[in-house]
C-alpha positions in Angstrom: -15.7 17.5 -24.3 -13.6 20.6 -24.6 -10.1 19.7 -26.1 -8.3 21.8 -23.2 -10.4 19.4 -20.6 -9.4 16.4 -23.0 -5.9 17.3 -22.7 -6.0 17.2 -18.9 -8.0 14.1 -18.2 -7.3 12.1 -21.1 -4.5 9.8 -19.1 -7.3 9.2 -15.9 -10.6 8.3 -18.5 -12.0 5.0 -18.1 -14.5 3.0 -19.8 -17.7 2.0 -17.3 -17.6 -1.3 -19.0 -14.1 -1.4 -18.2 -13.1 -4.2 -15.5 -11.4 -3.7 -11.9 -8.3 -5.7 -12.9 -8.7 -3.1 -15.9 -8.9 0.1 -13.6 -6.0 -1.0 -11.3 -3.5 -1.5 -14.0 -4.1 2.2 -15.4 -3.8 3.4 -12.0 -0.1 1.5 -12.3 0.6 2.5 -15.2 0.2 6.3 -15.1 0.9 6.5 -11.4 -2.6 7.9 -9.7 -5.3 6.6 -7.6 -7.9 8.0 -9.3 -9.8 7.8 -13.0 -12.5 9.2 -14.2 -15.5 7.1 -15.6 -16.8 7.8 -18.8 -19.5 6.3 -21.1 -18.9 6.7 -24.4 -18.6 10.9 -24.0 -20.8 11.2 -21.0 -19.0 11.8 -18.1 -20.9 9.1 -15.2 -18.6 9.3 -12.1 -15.1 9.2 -10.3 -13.1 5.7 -9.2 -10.7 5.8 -6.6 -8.0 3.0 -5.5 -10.2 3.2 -1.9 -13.6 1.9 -4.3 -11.6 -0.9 -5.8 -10.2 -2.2 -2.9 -13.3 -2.1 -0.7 -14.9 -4.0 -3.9 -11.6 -6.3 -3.3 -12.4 -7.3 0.3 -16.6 -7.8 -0.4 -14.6 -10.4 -2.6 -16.2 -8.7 -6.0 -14.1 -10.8 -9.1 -11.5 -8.8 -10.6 -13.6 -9.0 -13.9 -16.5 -7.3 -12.7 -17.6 -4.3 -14.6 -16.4 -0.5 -12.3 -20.3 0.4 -13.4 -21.0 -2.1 -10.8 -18.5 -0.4 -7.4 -19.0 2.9 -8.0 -19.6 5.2 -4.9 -23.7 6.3 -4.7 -22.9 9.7 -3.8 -19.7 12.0 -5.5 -18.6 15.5 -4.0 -19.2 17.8 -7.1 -19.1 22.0 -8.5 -20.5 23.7 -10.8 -19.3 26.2 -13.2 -21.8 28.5 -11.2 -19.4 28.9 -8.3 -16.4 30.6 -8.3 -12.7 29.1 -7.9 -12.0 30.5 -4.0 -15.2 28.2 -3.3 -14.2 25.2 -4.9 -11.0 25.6 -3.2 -12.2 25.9 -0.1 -14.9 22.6 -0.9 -11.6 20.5 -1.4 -9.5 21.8 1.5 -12.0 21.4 3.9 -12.7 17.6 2.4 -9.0 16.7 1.5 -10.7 15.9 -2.1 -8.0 14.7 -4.8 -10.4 15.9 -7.9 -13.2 17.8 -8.0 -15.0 17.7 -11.1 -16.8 20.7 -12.1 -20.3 20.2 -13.7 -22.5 22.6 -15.9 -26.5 22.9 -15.6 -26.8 20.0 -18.2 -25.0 18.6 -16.2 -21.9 17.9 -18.5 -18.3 18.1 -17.6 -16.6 21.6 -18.1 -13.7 21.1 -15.8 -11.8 19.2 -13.0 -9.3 20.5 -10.4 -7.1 18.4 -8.7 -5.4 18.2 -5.5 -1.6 18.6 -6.8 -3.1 21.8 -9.4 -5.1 23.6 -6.5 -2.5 23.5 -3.8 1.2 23.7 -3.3 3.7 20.8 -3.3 3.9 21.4 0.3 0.0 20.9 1.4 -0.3 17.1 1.5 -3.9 16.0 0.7 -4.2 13.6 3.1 -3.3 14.4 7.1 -3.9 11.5 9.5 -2.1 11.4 12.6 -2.3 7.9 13.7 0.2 7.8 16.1 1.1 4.5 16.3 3.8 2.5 17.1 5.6 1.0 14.2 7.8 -2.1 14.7 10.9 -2.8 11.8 12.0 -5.8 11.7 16.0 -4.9 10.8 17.7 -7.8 12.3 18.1 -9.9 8.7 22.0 -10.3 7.1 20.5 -9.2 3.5 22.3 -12.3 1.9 19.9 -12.1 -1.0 21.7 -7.8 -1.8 25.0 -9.6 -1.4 27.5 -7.9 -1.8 26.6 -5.0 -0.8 25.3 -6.3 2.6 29.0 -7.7 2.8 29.8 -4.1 3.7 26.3 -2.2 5.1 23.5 -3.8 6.5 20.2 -3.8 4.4 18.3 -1.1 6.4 21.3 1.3 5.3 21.3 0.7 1.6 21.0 3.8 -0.4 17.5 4.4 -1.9 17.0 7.3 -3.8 18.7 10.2 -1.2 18.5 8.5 2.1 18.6 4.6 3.1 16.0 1.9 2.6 14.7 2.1 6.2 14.5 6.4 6.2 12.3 5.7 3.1 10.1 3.3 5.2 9.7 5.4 8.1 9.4 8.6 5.9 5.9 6.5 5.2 5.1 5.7 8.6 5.9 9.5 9.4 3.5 10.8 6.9 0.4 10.0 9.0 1.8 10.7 12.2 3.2 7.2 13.0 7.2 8.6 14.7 7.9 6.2 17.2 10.1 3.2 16.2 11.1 0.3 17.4 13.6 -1.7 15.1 14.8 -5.0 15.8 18.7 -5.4 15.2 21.2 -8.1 14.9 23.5 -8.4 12.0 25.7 -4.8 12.0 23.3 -3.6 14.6 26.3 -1.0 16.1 26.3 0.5 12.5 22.8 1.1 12.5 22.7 2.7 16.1 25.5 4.8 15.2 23.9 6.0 11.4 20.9 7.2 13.1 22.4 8.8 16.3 24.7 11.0 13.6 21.6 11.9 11.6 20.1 13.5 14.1 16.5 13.6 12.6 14.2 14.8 15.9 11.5 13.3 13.9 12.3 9.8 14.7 11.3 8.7 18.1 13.8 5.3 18.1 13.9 2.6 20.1 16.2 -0.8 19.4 16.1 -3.8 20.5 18.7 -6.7 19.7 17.8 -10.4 19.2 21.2 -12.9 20.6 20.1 -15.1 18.1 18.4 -15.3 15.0 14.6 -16.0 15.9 13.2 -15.7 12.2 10.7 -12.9 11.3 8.9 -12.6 14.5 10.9 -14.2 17.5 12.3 -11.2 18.6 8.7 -9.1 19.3 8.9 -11.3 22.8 11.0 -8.4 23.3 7.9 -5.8 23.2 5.8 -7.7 25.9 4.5 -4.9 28.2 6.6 -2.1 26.1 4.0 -1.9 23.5 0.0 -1.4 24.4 -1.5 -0.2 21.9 -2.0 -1.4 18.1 0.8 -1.0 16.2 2.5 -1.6 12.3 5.2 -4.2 11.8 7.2 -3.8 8.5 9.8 -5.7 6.8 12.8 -3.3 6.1 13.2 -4.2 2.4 9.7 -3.1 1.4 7.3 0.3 0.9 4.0 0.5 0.8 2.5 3.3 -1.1 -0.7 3.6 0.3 -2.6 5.9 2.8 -2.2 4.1 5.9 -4.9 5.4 7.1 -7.0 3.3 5.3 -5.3 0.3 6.1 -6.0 0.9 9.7 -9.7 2.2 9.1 -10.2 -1.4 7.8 -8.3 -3.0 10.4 -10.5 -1.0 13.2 -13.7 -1.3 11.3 -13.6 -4.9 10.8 -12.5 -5.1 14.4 -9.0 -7.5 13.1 -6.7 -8.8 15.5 -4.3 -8.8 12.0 -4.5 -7.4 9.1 -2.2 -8.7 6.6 -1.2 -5.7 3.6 -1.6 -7.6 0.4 -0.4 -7.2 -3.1 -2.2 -7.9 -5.6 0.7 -9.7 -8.2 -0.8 -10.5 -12.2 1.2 -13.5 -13.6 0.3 -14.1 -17.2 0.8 -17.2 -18.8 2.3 -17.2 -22.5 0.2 -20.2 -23.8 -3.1 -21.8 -23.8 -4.1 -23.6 -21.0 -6.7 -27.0 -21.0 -8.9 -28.3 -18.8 -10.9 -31.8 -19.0 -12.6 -34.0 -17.3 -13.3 -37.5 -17.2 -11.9 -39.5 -20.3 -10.1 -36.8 -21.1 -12.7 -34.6 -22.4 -12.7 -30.7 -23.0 -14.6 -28.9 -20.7 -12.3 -25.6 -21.3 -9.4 -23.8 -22.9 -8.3 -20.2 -22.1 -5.8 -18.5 -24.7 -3.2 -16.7 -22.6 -4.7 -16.4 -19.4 -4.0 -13.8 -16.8 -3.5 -15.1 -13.3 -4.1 -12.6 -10.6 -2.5 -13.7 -6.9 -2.7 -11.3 -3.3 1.0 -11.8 -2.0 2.1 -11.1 1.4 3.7 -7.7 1.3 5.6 -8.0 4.5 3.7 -4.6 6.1 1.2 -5.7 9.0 -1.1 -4.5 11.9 -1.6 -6.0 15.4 -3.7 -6.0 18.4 -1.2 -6.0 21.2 -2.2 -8.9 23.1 -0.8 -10.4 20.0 2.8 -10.3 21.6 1.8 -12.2 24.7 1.3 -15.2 21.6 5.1 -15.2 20.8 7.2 -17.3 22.6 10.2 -16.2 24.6 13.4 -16.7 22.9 12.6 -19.2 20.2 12.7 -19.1 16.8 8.8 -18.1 15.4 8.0 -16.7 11.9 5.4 -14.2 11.7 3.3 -17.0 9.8 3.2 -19.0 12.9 1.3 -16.5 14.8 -1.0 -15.9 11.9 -1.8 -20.1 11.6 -1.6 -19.5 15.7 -4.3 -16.9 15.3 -6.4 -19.0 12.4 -6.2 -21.9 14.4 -8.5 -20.6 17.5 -10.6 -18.5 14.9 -9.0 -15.1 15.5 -9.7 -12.5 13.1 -7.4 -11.8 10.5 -8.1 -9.6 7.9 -6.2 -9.0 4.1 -6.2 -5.2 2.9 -5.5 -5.3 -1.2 -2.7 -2.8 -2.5 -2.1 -3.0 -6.2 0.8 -4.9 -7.4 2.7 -1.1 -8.5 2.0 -0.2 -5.2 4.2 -2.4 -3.2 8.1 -1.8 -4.0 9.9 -4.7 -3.0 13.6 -4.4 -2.6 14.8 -7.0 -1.0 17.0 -8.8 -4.0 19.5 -7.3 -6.5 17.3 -7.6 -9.6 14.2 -5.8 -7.5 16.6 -3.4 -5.9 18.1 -2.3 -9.6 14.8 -2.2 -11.1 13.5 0.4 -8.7 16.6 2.6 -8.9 16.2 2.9 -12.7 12.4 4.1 -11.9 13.1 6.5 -9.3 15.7 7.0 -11.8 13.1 8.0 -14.5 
């Protein structure tokens, strides 16, 4: 491999005998949603945060090898064609890399998506227009005491508020109508976005009398909303292409789909297990647990809403046990654990200002 190539890669390589678990925490830890898959100094194929989690949700062990999820069939070029046609070949395919081949069919080069095209040109263009639902109505006692003063939603992230950052998201594949449920400071929240003045937001509120836990107050929505929609928690962000969250909730015909992080927990000794009369039958030095949390970032069928009851105090989790119960379909899409910023405490809210920070 040329050094100048080795130079531009080297932070995306990947072993194929590396593991999924392996894959997803280099995608963390240098920030990108694609490697490249390498064996030894033969370049084999491309891995994408899409092939991982569709390996995810066929319930493929986070150990498994990537040799064994990789795509059958890989948009290439060849150092044959000029520049102005590769171009074209990843605008007209919204392609993040394109690696360039030779007639031996050896790597020479790779473009990708941020080198080709301007800052401007986003790679991916979806227009889902959807509804989107925020769930705003919380006090925030756990960002005391700053929610003493504003309420969550309003908190300064970065150079807007929490809930600009969330519908920023939302916005990016075409998803501008809101509808935010309010309660605690809900006049200041009305008042920040009607000085604002951002035409992109299409915002509707409406106001629970009572606290009615983190779904009581989408009775509200009966008959308003008809069509399926996102529900977000206002102290999280999901970065992920949406669109492929609602590709898999369409595709596997959901009624919800639950967005899922995946969260690694890893313990600091050696743990034991036995069986009868105490014998050994296993001991793991330092083990690595890997757990999907619940992320707080849904999609709903809207018939769903005719399941919450009017004025009473209902968690989302009771409509999903509601759903389970009668053998509704609910589906769990897999973001990796970097990918899901929670900031709904003072320790998580800190630790993402010093990244953004970075």
């Amino acid at each position: 491999m040329k050094e100048k190539l080795s130079g531009k890669i080297k932070d995306r390589v990947i072993s194929l005998e590396k593991t999924i678990l392996s894959a997803l925490k280099l995608m963390d830890e240098i920030d990108k949603k694609l490697l490249l898959v390498f064996d030894n100094r033969i370049f084999i194929n491309i891995i994408s945060i899409g092939d991982i989690q569709r390996a995810i949700i066929n319930n493929f062990p986070l150990d498994t090898p990537i040799k064994n999820i990789l795509r059958k069939k890989t948009r290439l070029s060849y150092d044959t064609e000029d520049f102005k046609t590769i171009r074209q070949r990843m605008l007209k395919y919204r392609t993040e890399c394109m690696p360039v081949l030779n007639k031996k069919n050896e790597l020479v080069d790779v473009y990708f998506w941020e080198d080709v095209f301007s800052v401007k040109e986003k790679r991916i263009k979806r227009n889902l227009n959807l509804p989107v639902i925020i769930m705003a109505g919380g006090k925030g006692t756990r960002l005391k005491p700053l929610t003493n003063v504003i309420p969550k939603p309003l908190i300064p992230l970065d150079k807007k508020t929490i809930i600009e950052n969330i519908m920023d998201k939302f916005a990016d594949t075409g998803c501008n109508t809101f509808y935010i449920s309010v309660n605690y400071k809900a006049d200041m929240i009305r008042y920040y976005f009607e000085t604002l003045n951002n035409s992109e937001y299409k915002i509707s509120y409406f106001k629970e009398n009572k606290p009615l836990g983190t779904a009581g107050s989408l009775f509200l929505l009966k008959g308003i909303i008809n069509s399926t929609f996102f529900i977000s928690n206002c102290d999280i962000i999901i970065d992920e292409d949406y669109g492929e969250i609602y590709d898999y909730h369409k595709n596997n015909k959901n009624e919800l789909t639950i967005v899922a992080a995946l969260k690694h927990y890893k313990i600091p000794y050696g743990t034991i297990e036995s069986k009868e009369d105490g014998l050994l039958t296993e001991l793991n030095e330092k083990p690595e647990l890997t757990f999907k949390i619940n992320s707080g970032m849904y999609i709903l069928e809207p018939h769903l809403l005719n399941e919450i009851p009017d004025n009473t105090f209902f968690h989302i989790t009771e409509l999903i046990e509601t759903i389970n119960n009668r053998n509704g379909k609910i589906g769990v899409f897999p973001v990796s654990e970097k990918s899901w910023i929670d900031i709904g405490n003072r320790e998580a809210y800190n630790l993402y200002l010093d990244r953004i920070s970075k």
